[in-house]
N, C-alpha and C positions, 0 to 999 in steps of 0.2 A: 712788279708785285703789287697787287693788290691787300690793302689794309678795310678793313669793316669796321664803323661807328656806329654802334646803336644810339639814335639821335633823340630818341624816345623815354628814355626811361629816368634819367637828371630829373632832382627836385627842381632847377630853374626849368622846365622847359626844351624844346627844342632849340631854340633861338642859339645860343650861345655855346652848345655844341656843334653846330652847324657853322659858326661863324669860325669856331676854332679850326675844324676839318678843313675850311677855307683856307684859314691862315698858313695850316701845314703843308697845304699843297701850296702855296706861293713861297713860303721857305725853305720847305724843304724836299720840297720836287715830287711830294709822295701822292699815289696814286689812292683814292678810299671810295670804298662803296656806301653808301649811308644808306641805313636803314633805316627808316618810318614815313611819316607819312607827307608824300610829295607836293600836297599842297603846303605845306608850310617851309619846304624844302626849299622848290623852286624861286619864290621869290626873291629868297637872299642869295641863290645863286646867278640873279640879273645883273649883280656887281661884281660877279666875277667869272666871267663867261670868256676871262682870257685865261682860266685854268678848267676850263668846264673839259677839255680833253681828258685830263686824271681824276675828274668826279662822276660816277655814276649812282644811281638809285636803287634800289628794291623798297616796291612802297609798301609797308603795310600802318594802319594808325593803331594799332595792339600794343600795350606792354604792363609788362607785369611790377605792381606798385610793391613799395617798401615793406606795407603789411600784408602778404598775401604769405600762404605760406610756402616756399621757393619750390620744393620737389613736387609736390600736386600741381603747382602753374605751372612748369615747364611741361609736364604729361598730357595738360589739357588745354593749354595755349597756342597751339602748335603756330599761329603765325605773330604770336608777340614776338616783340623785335628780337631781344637779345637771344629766341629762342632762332629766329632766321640767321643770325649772324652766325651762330655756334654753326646751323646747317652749312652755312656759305663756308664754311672752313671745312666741314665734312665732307662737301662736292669741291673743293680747291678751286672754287671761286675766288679764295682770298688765302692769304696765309694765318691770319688771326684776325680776332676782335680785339675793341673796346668797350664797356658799357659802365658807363657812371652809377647805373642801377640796384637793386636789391642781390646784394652779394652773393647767399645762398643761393640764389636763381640762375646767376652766372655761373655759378660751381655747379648746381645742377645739371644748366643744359650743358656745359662742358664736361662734364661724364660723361655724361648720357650720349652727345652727340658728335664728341672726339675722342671719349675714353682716356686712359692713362698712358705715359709712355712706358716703355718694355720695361718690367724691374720695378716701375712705381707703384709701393701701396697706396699712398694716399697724395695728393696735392699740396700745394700749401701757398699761404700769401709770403710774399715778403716786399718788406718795407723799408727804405732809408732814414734814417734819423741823422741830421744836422750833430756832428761833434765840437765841441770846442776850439781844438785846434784844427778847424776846417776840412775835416777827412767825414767819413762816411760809417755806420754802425747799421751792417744790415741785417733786421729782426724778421726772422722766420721761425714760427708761423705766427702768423697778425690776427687770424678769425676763421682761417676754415673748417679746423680740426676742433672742438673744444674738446676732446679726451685723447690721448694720446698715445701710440705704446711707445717703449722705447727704440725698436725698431724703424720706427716712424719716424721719432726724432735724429736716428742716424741721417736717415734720408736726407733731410731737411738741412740737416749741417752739410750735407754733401753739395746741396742744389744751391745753397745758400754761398759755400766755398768759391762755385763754378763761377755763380751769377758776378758776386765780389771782386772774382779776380779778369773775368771777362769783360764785365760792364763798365767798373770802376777804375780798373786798372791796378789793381792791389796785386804787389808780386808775394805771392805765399802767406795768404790772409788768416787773422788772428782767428780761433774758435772758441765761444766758448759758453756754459751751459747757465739759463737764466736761472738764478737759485737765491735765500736766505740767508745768503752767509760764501763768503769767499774761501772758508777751508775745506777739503777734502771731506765727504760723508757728510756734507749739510744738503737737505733738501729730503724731497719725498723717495720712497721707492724704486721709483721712475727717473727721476732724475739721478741717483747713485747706479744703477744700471746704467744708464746711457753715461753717466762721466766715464765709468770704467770702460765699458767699448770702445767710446769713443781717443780714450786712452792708448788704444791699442791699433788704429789708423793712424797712415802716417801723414798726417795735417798737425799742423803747430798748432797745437789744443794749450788753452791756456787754463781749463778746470772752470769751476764756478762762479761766474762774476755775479753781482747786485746791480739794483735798479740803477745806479749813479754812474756805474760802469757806459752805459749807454749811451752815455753824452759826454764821456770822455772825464770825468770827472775821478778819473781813478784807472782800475786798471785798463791798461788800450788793447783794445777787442775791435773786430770788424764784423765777424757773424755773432750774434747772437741768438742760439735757439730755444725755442719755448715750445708748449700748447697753443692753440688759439686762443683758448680761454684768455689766460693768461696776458697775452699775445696782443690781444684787443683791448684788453685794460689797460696794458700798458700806452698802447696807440692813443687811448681815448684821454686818457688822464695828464699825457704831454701835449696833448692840442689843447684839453683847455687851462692847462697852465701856462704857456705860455698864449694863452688870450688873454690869461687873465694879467699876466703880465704887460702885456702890452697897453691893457686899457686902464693897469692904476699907474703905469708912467705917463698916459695923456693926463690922467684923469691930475694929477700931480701936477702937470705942465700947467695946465689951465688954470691950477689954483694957487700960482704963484710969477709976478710979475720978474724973477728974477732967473726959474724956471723958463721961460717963454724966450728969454734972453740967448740964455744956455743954449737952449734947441735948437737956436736958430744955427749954431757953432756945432751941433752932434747930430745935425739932420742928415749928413751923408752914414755917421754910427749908423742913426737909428732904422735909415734905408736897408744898407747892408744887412743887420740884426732882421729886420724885418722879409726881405729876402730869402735867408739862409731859411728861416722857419714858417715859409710859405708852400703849403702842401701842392701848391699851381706847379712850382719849381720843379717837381719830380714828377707831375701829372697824373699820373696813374703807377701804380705797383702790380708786380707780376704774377699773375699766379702759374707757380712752376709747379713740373710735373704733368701739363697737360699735352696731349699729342697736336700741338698745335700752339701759337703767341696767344694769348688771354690776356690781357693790360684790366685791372679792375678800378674804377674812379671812382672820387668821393660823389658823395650822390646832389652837393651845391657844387660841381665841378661848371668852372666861368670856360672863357675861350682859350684861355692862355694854358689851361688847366687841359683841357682837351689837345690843342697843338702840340703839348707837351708830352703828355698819352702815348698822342701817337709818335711821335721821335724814339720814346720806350720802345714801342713797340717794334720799330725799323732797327733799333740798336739789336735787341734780341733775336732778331732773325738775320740780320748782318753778322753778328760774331755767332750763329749756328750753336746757341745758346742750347737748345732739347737734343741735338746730338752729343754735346760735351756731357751732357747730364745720364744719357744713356750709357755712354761709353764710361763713366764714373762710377757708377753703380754697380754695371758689369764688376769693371776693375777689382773696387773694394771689398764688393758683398757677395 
């Protein structure tokens, strides 16, 4: 099986998508077609010409940037990258992509060019979040949907159920609905609909948790579902707190010679800590619902960030991840 990197579209560059795609195929045997553009391809493949069997090319130098607006570039771009990758899955040239790129664009040309699976209204990201006691709390949806119905969010807890107990290995994973308040009948409209539904599936729903919930700080949940809105704020507002954490414990370190001492005794902590809340570690996050593996990376995705991507993406088609998700929808709805 072939996997597709869009090698174009990363704030860094090509270079370090490329180098990661490398590394995947040395560790983990996997086959990938990269897409962009082959003069900047080739050369870093002159160092690894003892894996060049499981790397192939489609050139094009096109891709579509951050600020463009995502559903007019996929319509009018027809050989930006990530719009060839979405195709290369549509012709089963490959079984999915990756693209570090402008997210909307990804979701676009995967509508557009793979459609939904059977039963899916709508798609959705989801995303692992680091828990305290070293388990996993996975937030769907992350940014595709910003409105949502509650329909939707049934979905979502469903796909999010599958991916949890599939991917993770969670035997009968917690659910439960992002909300205002932990009692019964807090939150909007939408969220009191979908508790009550989702009430009524038989998944160990544990009713409305708070932001704290999410990091293990309270009650223990594994899916957590939202809006994208929502979703994305919450994504964005735990990266840069814990940057910002991380850089007034240096910032701390340096400014005290007994500090400096310390560190040198909590450097394995402070690796580990650093680690666990490294978005590289998880690589790319899924977006489920689509007829086909979609892996979505951050848009400074490094090498190790990419290798990682793509391991995502070989797990989700190894554990037959959009069949469970078909057949669960059926099931329930």
């Amino acid at each position: 099986m072939r996997f597709a990197v869009d090698v174009m579209s990363g704030d860094l560059g090509p270079e370090p998508i490329i180098r990661g795609a490398i590394d995947a195929v040395r560790e983990y045997d996997a086959r990938v077609l990269l897409v962009g553009d082959s003069d900047q391809i080739n050369p870093l493949l002159e160092n690894a010409s003892a894996f060049s069997r499981n790397i192939d090319i489609l050139p094009t130098t096109d891709f579509i940037t951050m600020y463009e607006a995502p559903a007019l570039a996929v319509r009018r771009r027809h050989s930006a990258s990530v719009v060839l990758a979405s195709k290369a899955v549509a012709n089963q040239q490959v079984f999915g992509f990756f693209s570090p790129g402008n997210t909307g664009a990804t979701l676009a040309a995967a509508i557009q060019y793979l459609g939904r699976l059977k039963g899916i209204k709508r798609p959705a990201l989801g995303v692992p979040l680091p828990r305290r006691d070293g388990g996993i709390t996975f937030l769907i949806d992350a940014g595709a949907n910003v409105d949502c119905r509650p329909d939707w969010l049934i979905q979502f807890a469903i796909m999010g159920e599958i991916y949890t107990r599939e991917i993770f290995g969670v035997i009968n994973p917690k659910i439960g609905i992002l909300s205002n308040g932990e009692e019964d009948g807090k939150g909007n409209e939408i969220i009191q609909d979908t508790f009550y539904k989702l009430k009524r599936l038989p998944f160990d729903f544990v009713g409305n948790v708070e932001g704290r919930d999410l990091f293990g700080d309270g009650k223990r949940v594994d899916v957590v579902v939202t809006d994208g809105l929502i979703g994305n704020i919450v994504l964005k507002t735990a990266e840069g707190v814990a940057n910002s954490i991380i850089g007034q414990l240096k910032q701390g370190i340096l400014e005290s010679t007994i500090a400096k001492t310390a560190a040198v005794f909590l450097k394995p902590v402070f690796q580990k800590l650093k680690k666990k809340m490294d978005y590289a570690e998880y690589g790319g996050v899924p977006l489920l619902g689509i007829n086909g593996i979609v892996i979505v990376g951050h848009g400074s995705s490094n090498a190790r960030a990419v290798k990682n991507a793509i391991r995502v993406g070989y797990e989700a088609a190894h554990n037959d991840i959009n069949a469970h998700i078909v057949e669960n929808i059926k099931r329930f709805l």
